[in-house]
N, C-alpha and C positions, 0 to 999 in steps of 0.2 A: 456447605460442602466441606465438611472437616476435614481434615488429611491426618494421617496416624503414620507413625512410623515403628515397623515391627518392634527393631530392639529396641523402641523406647516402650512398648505398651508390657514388652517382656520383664522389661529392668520391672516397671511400673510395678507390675503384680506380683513379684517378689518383694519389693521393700513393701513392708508392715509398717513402719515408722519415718518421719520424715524430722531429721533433726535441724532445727535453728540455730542457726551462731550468730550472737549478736557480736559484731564489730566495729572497731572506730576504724574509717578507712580516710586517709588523705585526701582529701577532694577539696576545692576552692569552690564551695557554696557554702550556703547557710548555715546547713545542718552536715554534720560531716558523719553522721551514725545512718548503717546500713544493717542490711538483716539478708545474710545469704541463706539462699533457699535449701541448697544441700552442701554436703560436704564435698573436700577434697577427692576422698576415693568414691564418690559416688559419680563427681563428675569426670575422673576417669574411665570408670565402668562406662558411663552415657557415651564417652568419645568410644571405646573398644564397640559396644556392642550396636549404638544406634545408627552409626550414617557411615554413609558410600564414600561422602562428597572428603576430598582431599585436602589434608592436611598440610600446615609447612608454610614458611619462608624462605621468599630469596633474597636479594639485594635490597631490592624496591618495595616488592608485594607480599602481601598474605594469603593464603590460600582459601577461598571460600569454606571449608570447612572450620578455621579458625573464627569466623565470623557465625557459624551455625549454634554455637552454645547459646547465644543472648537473643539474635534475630533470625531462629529458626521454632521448631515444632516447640511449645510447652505440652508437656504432659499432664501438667495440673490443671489446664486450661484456662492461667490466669493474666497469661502475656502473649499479647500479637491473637486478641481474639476481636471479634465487632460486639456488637448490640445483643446480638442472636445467641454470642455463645460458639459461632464459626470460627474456625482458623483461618487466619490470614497473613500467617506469618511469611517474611520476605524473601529466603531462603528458598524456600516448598515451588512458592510462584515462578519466582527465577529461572528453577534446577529447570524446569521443563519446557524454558525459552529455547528459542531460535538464539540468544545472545550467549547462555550458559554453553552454547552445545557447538557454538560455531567451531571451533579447534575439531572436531568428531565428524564435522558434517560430512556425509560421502560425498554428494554432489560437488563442494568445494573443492575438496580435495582432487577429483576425479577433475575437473576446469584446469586446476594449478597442474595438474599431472599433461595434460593433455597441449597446455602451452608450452612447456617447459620440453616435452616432448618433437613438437616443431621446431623451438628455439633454443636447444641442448647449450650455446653458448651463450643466454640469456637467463640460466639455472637462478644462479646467484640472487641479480638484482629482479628478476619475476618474485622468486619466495620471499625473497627479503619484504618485496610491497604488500604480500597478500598475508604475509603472514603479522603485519605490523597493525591490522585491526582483527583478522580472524585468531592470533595466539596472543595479545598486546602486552600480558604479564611475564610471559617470558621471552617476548622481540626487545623490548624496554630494559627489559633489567640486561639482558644481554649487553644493548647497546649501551648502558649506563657501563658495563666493567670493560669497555674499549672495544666490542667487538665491530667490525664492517657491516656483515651480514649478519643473519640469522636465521636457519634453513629449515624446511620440512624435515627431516629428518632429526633434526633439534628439537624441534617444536612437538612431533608425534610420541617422543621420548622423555619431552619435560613436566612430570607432571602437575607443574604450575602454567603451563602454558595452555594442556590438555581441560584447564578450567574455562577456558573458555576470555566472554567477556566479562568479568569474576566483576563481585564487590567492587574492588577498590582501579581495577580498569575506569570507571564512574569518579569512586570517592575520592581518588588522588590525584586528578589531575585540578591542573593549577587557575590561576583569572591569567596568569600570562598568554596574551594572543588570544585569548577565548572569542570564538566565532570569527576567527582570519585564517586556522590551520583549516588543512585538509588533506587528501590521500594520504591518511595513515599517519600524519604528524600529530603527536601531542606533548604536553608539555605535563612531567609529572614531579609533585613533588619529592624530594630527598629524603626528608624528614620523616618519620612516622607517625605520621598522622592522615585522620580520614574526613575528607569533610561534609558535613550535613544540613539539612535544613531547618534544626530547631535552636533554638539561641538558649545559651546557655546550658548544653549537655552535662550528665553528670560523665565524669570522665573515668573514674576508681574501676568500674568492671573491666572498662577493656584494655584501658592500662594495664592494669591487674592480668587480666588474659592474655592480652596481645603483645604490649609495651604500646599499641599503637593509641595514641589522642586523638577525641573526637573533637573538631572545631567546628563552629559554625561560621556557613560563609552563604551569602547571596548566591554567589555564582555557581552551587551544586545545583539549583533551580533553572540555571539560562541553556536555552534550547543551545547555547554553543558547545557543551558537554560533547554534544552530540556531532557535532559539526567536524573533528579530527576523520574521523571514517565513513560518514554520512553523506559528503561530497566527495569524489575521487578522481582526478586527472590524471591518464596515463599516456607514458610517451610511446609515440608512434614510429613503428619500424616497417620498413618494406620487408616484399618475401624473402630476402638474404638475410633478413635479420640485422640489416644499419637503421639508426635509428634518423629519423627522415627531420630533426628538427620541429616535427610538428606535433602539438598535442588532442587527446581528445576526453572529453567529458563521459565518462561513462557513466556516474550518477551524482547528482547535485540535488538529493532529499534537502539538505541545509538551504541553498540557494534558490532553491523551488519554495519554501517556509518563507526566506526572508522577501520575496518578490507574492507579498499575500499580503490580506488584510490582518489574518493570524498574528502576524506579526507585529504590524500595528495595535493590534487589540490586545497583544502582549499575554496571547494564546500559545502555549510554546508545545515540543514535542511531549514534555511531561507531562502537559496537560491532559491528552490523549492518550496517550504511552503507557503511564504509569497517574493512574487515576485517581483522585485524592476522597478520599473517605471521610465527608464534612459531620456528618450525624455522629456524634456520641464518641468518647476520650478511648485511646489505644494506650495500657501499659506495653512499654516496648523490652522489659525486664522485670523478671519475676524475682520479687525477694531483695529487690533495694528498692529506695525511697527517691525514684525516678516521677517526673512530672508524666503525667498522660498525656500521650500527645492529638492531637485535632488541628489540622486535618492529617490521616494517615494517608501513605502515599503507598499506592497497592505495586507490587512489581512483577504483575504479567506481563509489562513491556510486550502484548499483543500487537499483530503487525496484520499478514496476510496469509501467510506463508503453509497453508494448513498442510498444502500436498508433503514439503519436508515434514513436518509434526508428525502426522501418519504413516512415515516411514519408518522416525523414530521409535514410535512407539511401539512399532510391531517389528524391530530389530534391536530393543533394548541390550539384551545380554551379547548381540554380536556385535554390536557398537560399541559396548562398554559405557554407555551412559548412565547416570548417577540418578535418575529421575523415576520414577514406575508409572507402571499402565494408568492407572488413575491421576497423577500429577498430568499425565501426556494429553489426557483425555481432557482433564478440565483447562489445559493451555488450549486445544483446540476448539474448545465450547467460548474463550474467549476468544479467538480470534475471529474462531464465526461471527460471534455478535459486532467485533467491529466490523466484519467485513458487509453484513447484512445491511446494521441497524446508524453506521456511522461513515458511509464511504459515499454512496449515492443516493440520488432522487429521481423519479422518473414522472413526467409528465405527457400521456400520449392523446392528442384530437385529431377528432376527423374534421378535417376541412371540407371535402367539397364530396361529393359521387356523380357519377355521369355513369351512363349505360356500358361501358367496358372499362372504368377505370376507379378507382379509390382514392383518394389523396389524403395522406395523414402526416402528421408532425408531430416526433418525436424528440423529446428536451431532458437532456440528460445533465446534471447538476454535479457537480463534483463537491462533496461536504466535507472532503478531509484540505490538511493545511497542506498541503503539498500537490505535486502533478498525482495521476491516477491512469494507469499505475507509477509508481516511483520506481526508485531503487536500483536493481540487478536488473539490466537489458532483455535478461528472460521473459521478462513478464508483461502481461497482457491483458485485455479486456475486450469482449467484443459482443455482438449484437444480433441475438438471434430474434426476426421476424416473421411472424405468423400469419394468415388470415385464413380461417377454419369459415366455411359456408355452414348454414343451420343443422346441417345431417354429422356432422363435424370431423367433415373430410377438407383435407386441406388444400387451398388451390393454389398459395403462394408460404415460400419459405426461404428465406435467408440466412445463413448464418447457421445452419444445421452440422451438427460434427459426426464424422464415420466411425468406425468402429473404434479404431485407433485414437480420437478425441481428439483428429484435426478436423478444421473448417474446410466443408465442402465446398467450393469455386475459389479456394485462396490464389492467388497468380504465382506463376512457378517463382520468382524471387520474395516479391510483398504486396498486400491490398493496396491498393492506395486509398487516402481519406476521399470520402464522399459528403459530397453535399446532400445529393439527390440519389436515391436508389431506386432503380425500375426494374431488375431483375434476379433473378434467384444468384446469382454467379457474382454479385455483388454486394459485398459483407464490409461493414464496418468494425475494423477493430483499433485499437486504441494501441498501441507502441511506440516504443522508437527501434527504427535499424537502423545499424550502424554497416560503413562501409570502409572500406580498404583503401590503399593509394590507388591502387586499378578501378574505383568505382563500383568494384565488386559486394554486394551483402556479405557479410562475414560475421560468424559468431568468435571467433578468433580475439581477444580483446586487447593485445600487444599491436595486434591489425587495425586496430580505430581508428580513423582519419576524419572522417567526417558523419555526418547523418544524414540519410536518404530521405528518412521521414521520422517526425514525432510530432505527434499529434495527440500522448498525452493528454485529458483532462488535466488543465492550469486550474489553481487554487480559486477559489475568489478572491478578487485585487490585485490579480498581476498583471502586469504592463509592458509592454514592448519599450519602454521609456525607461524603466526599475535600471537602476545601475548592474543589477546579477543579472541583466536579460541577455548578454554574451555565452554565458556558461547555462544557460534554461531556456534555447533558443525553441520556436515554434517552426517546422520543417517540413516543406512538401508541400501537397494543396491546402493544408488547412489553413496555412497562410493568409487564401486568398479566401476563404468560406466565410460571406456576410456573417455567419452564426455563429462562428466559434471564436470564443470568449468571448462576443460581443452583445449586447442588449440595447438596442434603439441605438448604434451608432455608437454607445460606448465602452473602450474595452473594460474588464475584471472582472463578468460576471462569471465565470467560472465554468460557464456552462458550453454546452451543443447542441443545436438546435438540425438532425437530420430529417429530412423529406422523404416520404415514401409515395410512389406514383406504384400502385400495383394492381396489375391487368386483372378482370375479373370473369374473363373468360366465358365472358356472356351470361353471367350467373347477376339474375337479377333480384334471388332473394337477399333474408337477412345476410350480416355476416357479422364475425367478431375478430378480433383485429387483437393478437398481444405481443408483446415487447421483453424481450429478456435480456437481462446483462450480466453477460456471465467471467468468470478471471480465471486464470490460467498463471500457475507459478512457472513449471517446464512445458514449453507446448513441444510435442513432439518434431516438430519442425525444427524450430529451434535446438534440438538436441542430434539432428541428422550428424552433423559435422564432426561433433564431437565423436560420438557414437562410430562414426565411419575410422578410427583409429583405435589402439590398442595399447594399454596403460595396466599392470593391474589395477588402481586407482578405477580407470574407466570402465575393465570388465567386471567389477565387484560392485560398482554404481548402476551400470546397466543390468545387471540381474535384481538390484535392487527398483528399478525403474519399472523392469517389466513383469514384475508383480506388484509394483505399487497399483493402488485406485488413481486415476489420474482424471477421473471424470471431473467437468470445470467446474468451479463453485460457482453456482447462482446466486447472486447478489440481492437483484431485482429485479422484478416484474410490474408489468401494466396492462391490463385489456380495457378495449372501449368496444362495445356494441355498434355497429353499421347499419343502420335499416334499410329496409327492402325497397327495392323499385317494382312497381305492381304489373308496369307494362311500357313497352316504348310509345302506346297512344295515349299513356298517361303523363310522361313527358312532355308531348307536345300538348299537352291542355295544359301543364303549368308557363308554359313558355310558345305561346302558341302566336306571338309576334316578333319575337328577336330572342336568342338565344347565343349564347358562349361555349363555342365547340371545339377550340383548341387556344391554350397559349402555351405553347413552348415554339419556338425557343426565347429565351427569359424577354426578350423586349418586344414581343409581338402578340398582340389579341386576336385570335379568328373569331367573326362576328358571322352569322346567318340571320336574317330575318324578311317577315314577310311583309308588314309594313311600315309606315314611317314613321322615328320615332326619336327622340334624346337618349342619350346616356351620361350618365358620372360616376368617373370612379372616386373612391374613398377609403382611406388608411383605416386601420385597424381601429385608430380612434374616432372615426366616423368622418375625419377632416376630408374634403372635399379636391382630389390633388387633381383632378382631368375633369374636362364638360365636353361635352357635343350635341348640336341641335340637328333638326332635320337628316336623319342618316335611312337610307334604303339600302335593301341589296344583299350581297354577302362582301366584306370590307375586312380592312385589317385595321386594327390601330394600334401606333407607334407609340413606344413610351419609353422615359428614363429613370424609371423608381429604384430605391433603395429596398433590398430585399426584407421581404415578409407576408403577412397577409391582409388582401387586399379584397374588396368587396367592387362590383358596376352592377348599377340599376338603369336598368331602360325603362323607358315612360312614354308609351306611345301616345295619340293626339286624345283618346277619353280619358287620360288619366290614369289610366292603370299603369302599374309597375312590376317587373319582374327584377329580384335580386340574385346575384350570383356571384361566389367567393371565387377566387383565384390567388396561390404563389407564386410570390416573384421570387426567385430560390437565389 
């Protein structure tokens, strides 16, 4: 997927000649002799004609465009390419993140517009927090030359700010505190200097360029990089706008990481994030006597986020965005794959069929290092179920979205988690909402006080025991759900284990049964509030919104096949002396039978947990099992047996 950049292909095909100047340049290696690849005025022409991305220094930072000569496009094709011969320079990948663009985003913007509009005497210190990871090159430098604050209208104006989450946002910050800040504290070096993950950099180019030195340090690598604006606590005001002394978590991506196995496996956000390229040597400069480096570290910093990507791309020149339709396009091709190929797993059986009902379990995995979704409260994941009869008309559906791409039977506030689903009106989806001092749902985030629900998919290995399990609390019923995160009584597994009991409407052919999981960046629910006010900010986002696609990404899917019941007189010829005709509610078995006869139940491992001899009648029996699935065989006096599954949810 090469990437070309016009005025460089322009420059290109006008120069005939490409001149070498051999140089002895100052450097503390070996060899101190280097071979620049073009001249002085060439490499001004390159800055004049080929790139958007912004130029300049302030106090602290460099501008990402100062970084684009060495670790951006080569036109020779002979630096920042793989095996193939592809461009994969870190620059290109970047420009067209969710990280590069954060200062731009409308959605952002149009949130901080819309708080700040509530809480007119809360201007200040609101932009001041939002803007110290969404503009951090220029909230930092500000705050490095004495300033209190640092405002929207600073930041929309600076354009070191307007880079986003640049280069050296990453490169400069320090090991002091690393993995202890968070809401927007970082700690950055003074110095000019950038730091990296290869030891021993040659330093002469970007000196030479920049003034700034590259060091190598461990700590560019540790998932705590991440962790200054990754977690965020913010303080909680009532509707007067005093601030109530109390705080609330509104995301803890970091804190979610470190309560995982991830973490212990010493699997960090880079690992995923920013993906390392083991096969074959990356020149990362063309025309000095730079080491190859392996493994190269890819920087689509791919996340979730596609529905913003696609607005981006198709509002390029009215955003002012530094990126083109094809950079937009292959950022979103990588997000899909993580979202597709790296987020979940989906396991669905049929357990049991009876003549009006279905029973199936559906097990949902969560494969990333974090909860699922993460992040920004916006976002979601939910679960749309199926069961199509053989003509493949549909008899059962949950989880269906109406025109507008909300979920049909949502509750006028919020779903709540389910263990057990048995009707169309009841939909599993995956959030957290957050609520107000009044108890109230609130998208409001100066409103935060507590959590109604978050039921998130947790990582694998996280624990109600984890010392972060304060700030990545589990909330609502999922609490109490034998299945979520648990596996045979032990917590981490990461997973959810939902039941579906679905009426079959007297339909006793085949059937097929699938399972969808679908994510949602803005669900439009979630945007009523906002929306129901007036900002420019907000009415330039909401024209944006309502011609965005907003249809949800499908993640994943599952179907399994139901087979047929031939007739209810075929029933009773499999079971034609004791049969299992109801168990709900969870501790009780309804029994029917015509003669006398044993039974035993037995766990999923065949273990033996209940007996009974001599039983007639129609009977109930009492039990106290640990949820899962569970098999009883009756054995009447010839020795026959009839077996029959049941959950205890």
């Amino acid at each position: 997927m090469p990437k070309r950049k016009i005025g460089f292909l322009i420059l290109f095909s006008v120069i005939v000649t490409v001149i070498f100047l051999l140089a002895e340049l100052p450097v503390n290696h070996a060899s101190a002799t280097t071979y620049t690849f073009h001249s002085d005025a060439e490499r001004i022409r390159f800055e004049e004609l080929a790139d958007s991305l912004p130029g300049g220094f302030n106090v602290l930072f460099a501008a990402s465009g100062e970084c684009d000569h060495c670790h951006g496009y080569d036109p020779e094709g002979l630096a920042s390419v793989n095996l193939l011969g592809e461009d994969i320079n870190l620059v290109d990948d970047w420009r067209a993140s969710m990280m590069a663009n954060s200062t731009k985003d409308p959605f952002w913007r149009a949130k901080v517009s819309h708080e700040v509009l509530l809480y007119p005497q809360l201007q200040q210190q609101i932009e001041h927090k939002c803007t110290s990871c969404h503009a951090p090159m220029g909230h930092f430098a500000a705050i490095h030359e004495g300033q209190e604050y640092y405002s929207m209208a600073e930041a929309i104006t600076d354009t070191i700010a307007l880079d986003g989450v640049s280069c050296l946002a990453c490169h400069k910050q320090t090991e002091e505190d690393l993995g202890h800040l968070h809401s927007g504290h970082m700690n950055f070096d003074t110095a000019k200097v950038a730091y990296g993950p290869y030891i021993s950099p040659l330093e002469s180019p970007m000196v030479g360029a920049t003034d700034y030195l590259p060091v190598y340090s461990e700590h560019i690598s540790d998932a705590g990089i991440c962790a200054g604006c990754h977690s965020l606590v913010t303080e909680t005001v009532d509707y007067a706008g005093n601030y109530t002394g109390n705080t609330f978590v509104e995301q803890a991506t970091y804190h979610e990481w470190l309560n995982s196995e991830y973490e212990v496996d010493d699997v960090t956000c880079q690992t995923c994030h920013m993906e390392a390229m083991s096969k074959g040597e990356v020149i990362i400069i063309a025309g000095y006597e730079t080491e190859p480096r392996t493994p190269f570290y890819l920087h689509e910093l791919a996340g979730a986020n596609i529905f913003m990507l696609k607005i981006f791309r198709d509002n390029i020149e009215e955003l002012g965005l530094n990126a083109t339709y094809d950079q937009f396009t292959e950022a979103i091709a990588a997000t899909e794959d993580m979202l597709v190929n790296r987020t979940l797993s989906l396991d669905l059986e049929v357990l049991q069929r009876s003549t009006d009902t279905v029973y199936l379990a559906l097990k949902i995995s969560n494969m990333a290092g974090h909860k699922f979704p993460s992040g920004y409260p916006s976002r979601r994941a939910f679960v749309e179920f199926t069961v199509q009869d053989e003509f493949g008309d549909t008899i059962f559906i949950s989880g269906k979205t109406d025109e507008n791409q909300e979920v049909i039977g949502h509750d006028p506030d919020f779903e709540p988690h389910f263990d057990v689903i048995r009707s169309e009106d009841e939909v599993q989806i995956y959030e957290l909402v957050v609520a107000d001092v009044n108890d109230n749902v609130t998208t409001v985030l100066v409103r935060g006080d507590h959590a109604l629900k978050d039921n998130r998919l947790p990582p694998q290995g996280f624990t109600t025991s984890h010392a972060t399990y304060d700030t990545v609390r589990i909330v609502g019923e999922a609490v109490s759900d034998p299945n979520f995160n648990m596996e045979e009584g032990q917590e981490g597994s990461g997973s959810d284990i939902v039941y579906f009991n679905i009426p079959t409407q007297g339909n006793l052919g085949a059937l097929e049964a699938t399972a969808k999981v679908f994510y949602q960046t803005a669900p439009p629910k979630w945007m009523e509030e906002m929306f129901a006010e007036s900002t420019e900010e907000i009415d330039y986002f909401r024209t944006l919104f309502d011609e965005a696609e907003k249809k949800p990404i499908l993640i994943r899917e599952r179907s399994v096949d139901i087979g047929s019941i031939v007739s209810n007189q075929n029933i009773e010829d499999q079971v034609s002396f004791a049969r299992l005709i109801n168990h709900t509610p969870r501790n009780i078995l309804y029994v029917t039978s015509m003669e006398k006869h044993s039974y035993s139940i037995f766990d999923n491992n065949g273990k033996t947990v209940l007996r009974e001899s001599n039983q007639n009648g129609d009977y109930e029996i009492r039990f106290h099992l640990s949820s899962g699935l569970y098999g009883i065989r009756f054995t009447d006096d010839q020795g026959r047996s009839i077996t029959e599954k049941f959950i205890v949810p």
